[in-house]
C-alpha positions in Angstrom: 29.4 7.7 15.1 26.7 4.9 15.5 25.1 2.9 12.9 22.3 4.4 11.1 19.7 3.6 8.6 20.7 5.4 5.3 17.6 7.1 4.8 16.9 7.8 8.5 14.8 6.8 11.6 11.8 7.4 9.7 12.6 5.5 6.9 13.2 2.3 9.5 10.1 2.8 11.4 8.3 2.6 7.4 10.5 -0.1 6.4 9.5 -2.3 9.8 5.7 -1.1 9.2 5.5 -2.3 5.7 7.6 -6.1 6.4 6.5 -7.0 9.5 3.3 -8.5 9.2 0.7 -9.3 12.0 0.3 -12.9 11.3 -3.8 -14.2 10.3 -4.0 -17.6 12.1 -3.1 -15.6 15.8 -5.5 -13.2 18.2 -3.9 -11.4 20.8 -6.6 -11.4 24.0 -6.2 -8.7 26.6 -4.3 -6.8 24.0 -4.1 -5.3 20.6 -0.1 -4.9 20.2 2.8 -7.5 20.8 6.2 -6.7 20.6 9.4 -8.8 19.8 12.8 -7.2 20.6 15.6 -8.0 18.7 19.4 -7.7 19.4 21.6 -7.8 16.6 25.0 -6.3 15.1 25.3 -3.8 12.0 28.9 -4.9 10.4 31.5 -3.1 9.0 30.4 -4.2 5.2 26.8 -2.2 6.1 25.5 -5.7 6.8 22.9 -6.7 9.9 24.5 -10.0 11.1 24.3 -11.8 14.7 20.3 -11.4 14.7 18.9 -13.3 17.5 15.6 -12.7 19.6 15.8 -11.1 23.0 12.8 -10.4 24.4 10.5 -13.5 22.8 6.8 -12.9 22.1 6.2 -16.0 20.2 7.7 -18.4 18.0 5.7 -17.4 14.7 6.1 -13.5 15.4 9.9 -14.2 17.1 10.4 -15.2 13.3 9.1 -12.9 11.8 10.6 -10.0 13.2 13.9 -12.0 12.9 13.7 -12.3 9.4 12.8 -8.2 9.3 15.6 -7.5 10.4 17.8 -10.1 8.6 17.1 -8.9 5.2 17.0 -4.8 5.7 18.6 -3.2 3.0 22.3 -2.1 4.1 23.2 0.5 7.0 25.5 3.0 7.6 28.1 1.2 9.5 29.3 2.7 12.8 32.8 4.9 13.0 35.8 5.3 15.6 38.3 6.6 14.7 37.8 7.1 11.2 37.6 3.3 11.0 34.5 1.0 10.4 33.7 -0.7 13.3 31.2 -3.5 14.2 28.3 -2.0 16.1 25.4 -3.9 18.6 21.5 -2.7 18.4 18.0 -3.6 19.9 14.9 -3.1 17.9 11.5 -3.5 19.1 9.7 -5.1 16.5 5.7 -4.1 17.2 2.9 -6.4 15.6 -0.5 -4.3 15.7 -3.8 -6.6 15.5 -6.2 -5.0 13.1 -9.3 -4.0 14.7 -12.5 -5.8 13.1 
């Protein structure tokens, strides 16, 4: 069994919406989305740990999507078994510019 978001996939993609946050000072040209992926491990204690950046947009939204991540609530950690294991995810991390 993989890791899992307690409440479900829908309840991520709501969770990412409402903390990620497209950030004022910044205007995407040529574009109206960016998107940060980010690697990182869900821990047998339900914990996301190991959180790094791996596909880069820029610094300010790298962070920010970093720090998404870093502080969701806890997971369903991943099985084998019948033992908790460590388990690696990606998660794009989308920043929609507000149309004006």
């Amino acid at each position: 069994m993989d890791a899992a978001y307690p409440e479900g996939n829908k309840a991520w993609q709501k969770y990412l919406v409402k903390n990620g946050f497209f950030p004022e000072q910044f205007t995407i040209v040529n574009a109206d989305r960016a998107m940060v992926v980010i690697s990182f491990t869900v821990n047998e204690n339900d914990k996301a740990e190991e959180v790094e950046v791996s596909t880069p947009f820029y610094p300010q939204f790298d962070k920010i999507a970093k720090n998404v991540i870093s502080r969701a609530p806890d997971w369903l950690p991943a099985a084998s078994h019948n033992r908790k294991v460590k388990f690696r995810m990606r998660q794009p991390v989308t920043f929609a510019q507000s149309q004006e």
